[in-house]
C-alpha positions in Angstrom: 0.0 0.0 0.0 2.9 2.4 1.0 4.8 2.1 -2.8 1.1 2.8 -4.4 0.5 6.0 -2.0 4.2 7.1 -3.3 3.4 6.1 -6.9 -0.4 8.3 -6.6 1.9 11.1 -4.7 4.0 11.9 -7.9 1.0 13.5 -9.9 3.6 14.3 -12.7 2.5 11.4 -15.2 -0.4 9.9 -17.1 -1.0 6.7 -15.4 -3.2 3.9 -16.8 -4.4 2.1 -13.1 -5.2 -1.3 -13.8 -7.4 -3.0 -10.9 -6.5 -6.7 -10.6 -7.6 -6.6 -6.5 -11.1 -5.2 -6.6 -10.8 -4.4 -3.0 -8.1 -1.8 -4.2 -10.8 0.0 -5.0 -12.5 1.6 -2.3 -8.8 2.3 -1.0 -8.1 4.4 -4.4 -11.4 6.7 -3.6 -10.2 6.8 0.5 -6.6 8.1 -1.4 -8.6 11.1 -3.3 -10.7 12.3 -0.1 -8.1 12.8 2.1 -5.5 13.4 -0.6 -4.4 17.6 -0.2 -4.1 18.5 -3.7 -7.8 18.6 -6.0 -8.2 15.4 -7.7 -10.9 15.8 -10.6 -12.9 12.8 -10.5 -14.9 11.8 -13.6 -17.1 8.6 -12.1 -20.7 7.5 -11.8 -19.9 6.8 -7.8 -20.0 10.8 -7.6 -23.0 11.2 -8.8 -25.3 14.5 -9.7 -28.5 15.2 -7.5 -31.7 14.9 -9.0 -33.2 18.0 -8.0 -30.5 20.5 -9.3 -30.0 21.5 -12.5 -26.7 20.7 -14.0 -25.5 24.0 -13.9 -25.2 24.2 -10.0 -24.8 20.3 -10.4 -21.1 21.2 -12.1 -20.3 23.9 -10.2 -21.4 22.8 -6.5 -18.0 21.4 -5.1 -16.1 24.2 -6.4 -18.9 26.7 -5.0 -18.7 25.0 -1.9 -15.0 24.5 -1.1 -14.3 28.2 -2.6 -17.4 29.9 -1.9 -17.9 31.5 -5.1 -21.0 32.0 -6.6 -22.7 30.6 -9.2 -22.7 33.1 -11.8 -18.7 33.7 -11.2 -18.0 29.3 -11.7 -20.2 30.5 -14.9 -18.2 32.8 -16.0 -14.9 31.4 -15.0 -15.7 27.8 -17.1 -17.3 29.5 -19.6 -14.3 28.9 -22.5 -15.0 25.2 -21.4 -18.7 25.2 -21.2 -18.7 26.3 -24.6 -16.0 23.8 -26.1 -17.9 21.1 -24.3 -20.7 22.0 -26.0 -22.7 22.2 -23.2 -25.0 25.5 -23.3 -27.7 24.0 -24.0 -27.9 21.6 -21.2 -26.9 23.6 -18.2 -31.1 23.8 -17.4 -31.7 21.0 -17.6 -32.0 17.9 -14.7 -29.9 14.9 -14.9 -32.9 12.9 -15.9 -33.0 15.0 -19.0 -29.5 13.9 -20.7 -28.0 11.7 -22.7 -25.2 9.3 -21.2 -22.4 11.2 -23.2 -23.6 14.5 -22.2 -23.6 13.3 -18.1 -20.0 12.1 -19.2 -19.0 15.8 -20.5 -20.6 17.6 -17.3 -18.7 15.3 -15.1 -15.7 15.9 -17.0 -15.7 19.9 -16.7 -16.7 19.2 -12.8 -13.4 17.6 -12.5 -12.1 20.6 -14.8 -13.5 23.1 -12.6 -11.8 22.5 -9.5 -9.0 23.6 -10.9 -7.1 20.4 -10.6 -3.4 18.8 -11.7 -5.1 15.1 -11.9 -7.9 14.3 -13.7 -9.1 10.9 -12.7 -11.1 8.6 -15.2 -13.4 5.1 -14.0 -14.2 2.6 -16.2 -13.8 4.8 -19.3 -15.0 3.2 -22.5 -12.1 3.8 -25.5 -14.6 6.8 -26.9 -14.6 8.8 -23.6 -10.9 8.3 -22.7 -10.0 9.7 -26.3 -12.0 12.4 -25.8 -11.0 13.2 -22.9 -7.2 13.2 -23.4 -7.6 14.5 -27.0 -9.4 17.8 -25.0 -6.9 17.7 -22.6 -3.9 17.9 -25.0 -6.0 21.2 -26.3 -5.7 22.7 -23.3 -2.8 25.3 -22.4 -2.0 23.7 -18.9 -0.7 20.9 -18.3 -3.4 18.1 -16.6 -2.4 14.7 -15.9 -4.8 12.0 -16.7 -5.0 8.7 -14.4 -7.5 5.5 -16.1 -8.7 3.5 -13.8 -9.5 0.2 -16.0 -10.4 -3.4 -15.1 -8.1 -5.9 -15.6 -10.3 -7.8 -18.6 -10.6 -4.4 -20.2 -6.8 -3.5 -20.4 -6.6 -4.6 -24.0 -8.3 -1.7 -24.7 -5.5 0.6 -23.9 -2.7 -1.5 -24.8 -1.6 1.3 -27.3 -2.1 3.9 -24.8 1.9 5.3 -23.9 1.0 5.9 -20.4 3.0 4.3 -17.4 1.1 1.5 -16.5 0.4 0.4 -12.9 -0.8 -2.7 -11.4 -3.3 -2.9 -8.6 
């Protein structure tokens, strides 16, 4: 556990996590909670309330651990909002969405808290590309750690990320 803590300390590569011990799991999401630097976490086990609209949905850990308001996480996301393509559903309830547009408002939650590390679950192929290709646009420099099951590896067997073992 200690060389895995040291490994997740680094936060200066693009790691692709594979999970061979399943109970490796729940100590990966204690690791981000108490971790001190913002880790970005794009996963359905942080989900969005129901009774929010996604715009407040987005922005409500970085309203609450900043206290900033609403209408400034707006207008400080709003580059990403826009290349996201997400205007249009900012309105809107979760219940309202398609699956890829809940996968692009939980990627510019983990965007907006402004972090080094943006973690990935489960990704399929499609979202990690489009994820890494948007992060590659990006001016600063976010790392990107893929958390994949060990039967879905293949999938990222071209990927030139260090690859751990878990």
């Amino acid at each position: 556990m200690k060389n895995l803590t040291n490994i997740l300390k680094k936060e200066d590569e693009d790691l692709i996590i594979i999970l061979k011990n399943k109970n490796l799991e729940r100590y990966l999401f204690e690791f981000f909670s108490i971790h001190p630097a913002n880790i970005g976490i794009i996963s359905k086990k942080v989900p969005f309330l129901s009774n929010l609209e996604m715009l407040e949905n987005i922005f409500l850990p970085l309203m609450y651990k900043n206290n900033i308001s609403l209408k400034s996480c707006y207008k400080k996301f709003k580059t990403f909002i826009d290349k996201l393509q997400l205007e249009d559903i900012l309105w809107k309830r979760k219940q309202r969405l398609t699956e890829f547009e809940l996968f692009k408002s939980m990627f510019l939650r983990a965007l907006s808290v402004d972090s080094k590390v943006i973690f990935l679950e489960y990704p399929t192929r499609e979202e990690f590309d489009f994820v890494k290709n948007f992060i590659h646009t990006l001016k600063s420099r976010h790392y990107l750690w893929v958390l994949v099951k060990e039967s879905e590896e293949f999938v990222f067997n071209d990927v030139e990320f260090k690859k751990i073992i878990l």
